[in-house]
BASEDREN-936172 format. One line per 8 residues: number of its first residue (from 1); for each residue y, z, x of C-alpha. Coordinates in Angstrom, 2 decimals, always signed. Each point is the difference from the previous one (the first is absolute). Example, Ala and Ser with C-alpha at 12.3 -4.5 7.8 and 13.67 -1.06 7.14 Angstrom:
<mardos>
1> -4.50/+7.80/+12.30; +3.44/-0.66/+1.37 .
</mardos>
This chain:
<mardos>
1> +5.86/+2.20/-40.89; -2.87/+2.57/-0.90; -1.72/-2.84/-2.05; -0.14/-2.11/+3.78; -0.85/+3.40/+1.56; -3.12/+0.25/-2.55; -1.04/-3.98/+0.39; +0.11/+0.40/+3.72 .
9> -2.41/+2.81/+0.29; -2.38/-1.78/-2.63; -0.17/-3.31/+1.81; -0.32/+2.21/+3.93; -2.90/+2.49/-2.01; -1.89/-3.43/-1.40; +0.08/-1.44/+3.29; -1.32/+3.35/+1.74 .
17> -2.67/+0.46/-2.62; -3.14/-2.25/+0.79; -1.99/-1.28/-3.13; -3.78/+0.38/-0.11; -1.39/-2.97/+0.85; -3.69/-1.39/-0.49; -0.80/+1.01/+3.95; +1.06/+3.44/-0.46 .
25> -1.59/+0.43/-3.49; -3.42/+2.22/+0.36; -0.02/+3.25/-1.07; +0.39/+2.06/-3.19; +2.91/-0.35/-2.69; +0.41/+1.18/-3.25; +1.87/-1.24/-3.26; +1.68/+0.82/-3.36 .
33> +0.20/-1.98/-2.65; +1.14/-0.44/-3.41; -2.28/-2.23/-1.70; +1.26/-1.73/-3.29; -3.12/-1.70/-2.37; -0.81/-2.18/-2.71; -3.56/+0.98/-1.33; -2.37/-1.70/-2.05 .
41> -1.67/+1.58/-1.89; -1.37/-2.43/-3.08; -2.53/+1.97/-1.31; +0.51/+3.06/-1.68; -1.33/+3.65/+0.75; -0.08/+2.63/-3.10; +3.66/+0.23/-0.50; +1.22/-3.47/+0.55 .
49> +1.04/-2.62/+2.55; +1.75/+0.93/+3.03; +2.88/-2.03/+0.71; +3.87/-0.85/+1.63; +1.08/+0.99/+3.92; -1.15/+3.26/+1.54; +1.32/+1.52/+3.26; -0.49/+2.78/+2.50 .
57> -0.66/+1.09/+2.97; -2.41/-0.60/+3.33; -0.87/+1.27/+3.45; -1.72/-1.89/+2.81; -1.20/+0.97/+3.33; -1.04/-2.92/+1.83; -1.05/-1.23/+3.65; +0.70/-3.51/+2.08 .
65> -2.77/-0.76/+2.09; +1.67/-2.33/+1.76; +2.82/-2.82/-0.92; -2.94/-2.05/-2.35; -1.61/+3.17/-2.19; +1.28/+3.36/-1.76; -1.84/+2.05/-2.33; +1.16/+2.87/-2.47 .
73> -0.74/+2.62/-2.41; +2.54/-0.09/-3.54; +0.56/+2.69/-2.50; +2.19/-1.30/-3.22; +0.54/+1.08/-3.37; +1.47/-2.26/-2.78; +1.00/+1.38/-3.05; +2.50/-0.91/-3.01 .
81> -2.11/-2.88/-1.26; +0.39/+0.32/-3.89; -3.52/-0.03/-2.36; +0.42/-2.37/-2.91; -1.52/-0.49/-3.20; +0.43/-1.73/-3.15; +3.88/-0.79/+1.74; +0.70/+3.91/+0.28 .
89> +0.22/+2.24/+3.96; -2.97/+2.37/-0.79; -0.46/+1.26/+3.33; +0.74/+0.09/+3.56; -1.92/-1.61/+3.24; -0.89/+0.58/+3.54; -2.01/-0.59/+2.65; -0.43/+1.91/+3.34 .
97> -2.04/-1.06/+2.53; -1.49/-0.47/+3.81; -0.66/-3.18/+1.64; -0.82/-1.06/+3.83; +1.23/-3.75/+1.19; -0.26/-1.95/+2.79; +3.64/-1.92/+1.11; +0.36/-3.05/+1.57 .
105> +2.81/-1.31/+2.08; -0.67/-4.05/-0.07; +3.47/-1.26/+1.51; -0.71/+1.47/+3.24; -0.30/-3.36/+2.06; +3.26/-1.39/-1.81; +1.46/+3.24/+0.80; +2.47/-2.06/+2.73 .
113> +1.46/-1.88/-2.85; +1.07/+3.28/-1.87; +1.60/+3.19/+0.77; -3.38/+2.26/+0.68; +1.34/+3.38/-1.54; -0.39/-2.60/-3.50; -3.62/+0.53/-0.51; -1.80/-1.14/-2.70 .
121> -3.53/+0.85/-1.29; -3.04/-0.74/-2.18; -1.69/+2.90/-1.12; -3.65/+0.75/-1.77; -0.75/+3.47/-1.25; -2.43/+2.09/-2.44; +0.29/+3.44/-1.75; -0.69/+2.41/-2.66 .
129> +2.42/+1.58/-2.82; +0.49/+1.83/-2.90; +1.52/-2.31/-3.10; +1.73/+2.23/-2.96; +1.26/-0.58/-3.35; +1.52/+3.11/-1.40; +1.06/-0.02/-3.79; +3.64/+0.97/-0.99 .
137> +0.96/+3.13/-1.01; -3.14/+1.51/+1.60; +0.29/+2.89/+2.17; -3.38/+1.88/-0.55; -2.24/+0.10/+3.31; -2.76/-2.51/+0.09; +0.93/-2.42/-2.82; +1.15/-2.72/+2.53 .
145> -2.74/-3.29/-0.26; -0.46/-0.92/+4.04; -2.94/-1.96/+1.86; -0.89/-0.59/+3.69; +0.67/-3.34/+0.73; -1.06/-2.05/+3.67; +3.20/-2.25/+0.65; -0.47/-3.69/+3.01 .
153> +3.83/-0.17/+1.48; +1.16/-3.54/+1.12; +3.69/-0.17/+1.44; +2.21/-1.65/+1.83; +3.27/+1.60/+1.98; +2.74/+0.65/+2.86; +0.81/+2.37/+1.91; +3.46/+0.33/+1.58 .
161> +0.22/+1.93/+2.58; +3.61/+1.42/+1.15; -0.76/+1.86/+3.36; -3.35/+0.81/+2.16; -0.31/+2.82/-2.73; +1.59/-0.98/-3.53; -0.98/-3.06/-2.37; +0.82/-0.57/-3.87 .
169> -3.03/-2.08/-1.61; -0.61/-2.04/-3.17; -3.17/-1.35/-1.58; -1.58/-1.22/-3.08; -3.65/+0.99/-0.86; -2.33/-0.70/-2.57; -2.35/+2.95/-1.09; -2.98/-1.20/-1.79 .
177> -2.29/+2.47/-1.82; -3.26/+0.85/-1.88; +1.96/+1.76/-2.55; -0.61/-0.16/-4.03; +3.77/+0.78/+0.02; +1.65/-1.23/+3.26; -1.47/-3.71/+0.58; +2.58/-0.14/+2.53 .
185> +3.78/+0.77/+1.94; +2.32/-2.19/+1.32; +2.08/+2.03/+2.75; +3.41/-0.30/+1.93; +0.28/+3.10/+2.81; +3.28/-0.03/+1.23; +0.42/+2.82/+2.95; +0.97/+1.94/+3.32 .
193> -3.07/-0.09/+3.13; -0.16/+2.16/+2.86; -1.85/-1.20/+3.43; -1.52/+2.57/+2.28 .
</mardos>
């Protein structure tokens, strides 16, 4: 009986609660995101080749300009990405950065043929970071090897968006960079978005 009780109130609160749509989409929102990536990085720095999945953590703060064009602001780390050489982990990696992209919302027109709180995107994007390889076993200040590196994002994405307010999202980037270390990142960001 309480398990028809609880169904009931789901399926009369999903009806009340009125997805964001693309009409009603301007304004600011903000997301969080655990990225997962694959780097590659071919060429090695002082302490060896930086290689294997890396994942962390990133915060956006975006605005739509209307139901076509968005553009945000991203913090992320990435850590955990093991340094190799001659077949042995000598070292840990990272990378925290800053970028700016535009977003674009191309399925607009065809938006009658799907549900429009299913919103995917395109999404172009530049930024700055920190790359670091840290040996193991080293603790004293200062002996970590790190560069500035300029990083071009190119992505693609949805965002899903359960009420006027609350969306989950999921996209897959590629970060390409000037690095000596970090030629480049493939990303998956898998995460919660709020809508002002």
């Amino acid at each position: 009986m309480r398990l028809i009780v609880f169904v009931a109130v789901l399926c009369s609160l999903s009806g009340a609660v009125q997805a964001q749509t693309y009409a009603d989409s301007r304004g600011f929102y903000g997301q969080f995101s655990i990225p997962i990536g694959w780097n590659n990085m071919a060429r090695t720095s002082q302490i060896g080749t930086s290689d294997g999945t890396m994942i962390g953590f990133s915060f956006t703060a975006g605005y739509r300009f209307n139901a076509w064009v968005g553009a945000d602001v991203e913090v992320m780390w990435l850590g955990a990405g093991d340094v190799v050489e001659g077949n042995a982990v000598t070292g840990t990696a990272s990378i925290l950065s800053v970028g700016a992209a535009a977003k674009f919302y191309p399925f607009v027109l065809t938006s009658r043929s799907m549900p429009t709180w299913i919103q995917p995107y395109l999404t172009f994007g530049v930024g700055s970071g920190i790359a670091e390889q840290v040996p193991v076993g080293s603790d004293d200040f200062g002996s970590s090897l790190s560069e500035t590196v300029f990083l071009f994002r190119l992505g693609a994405g949805m965002e899903v968006m359960i009420s006027k307010h609350w969306g989950t999202f999921m996209d897959l980037n590629y970060y390409a960079s000037n690095s000596r270390t970090v030629e480049g990142i493939g990303m998956m960001r898998l995460g919660l978005m709020c809508h002002f």
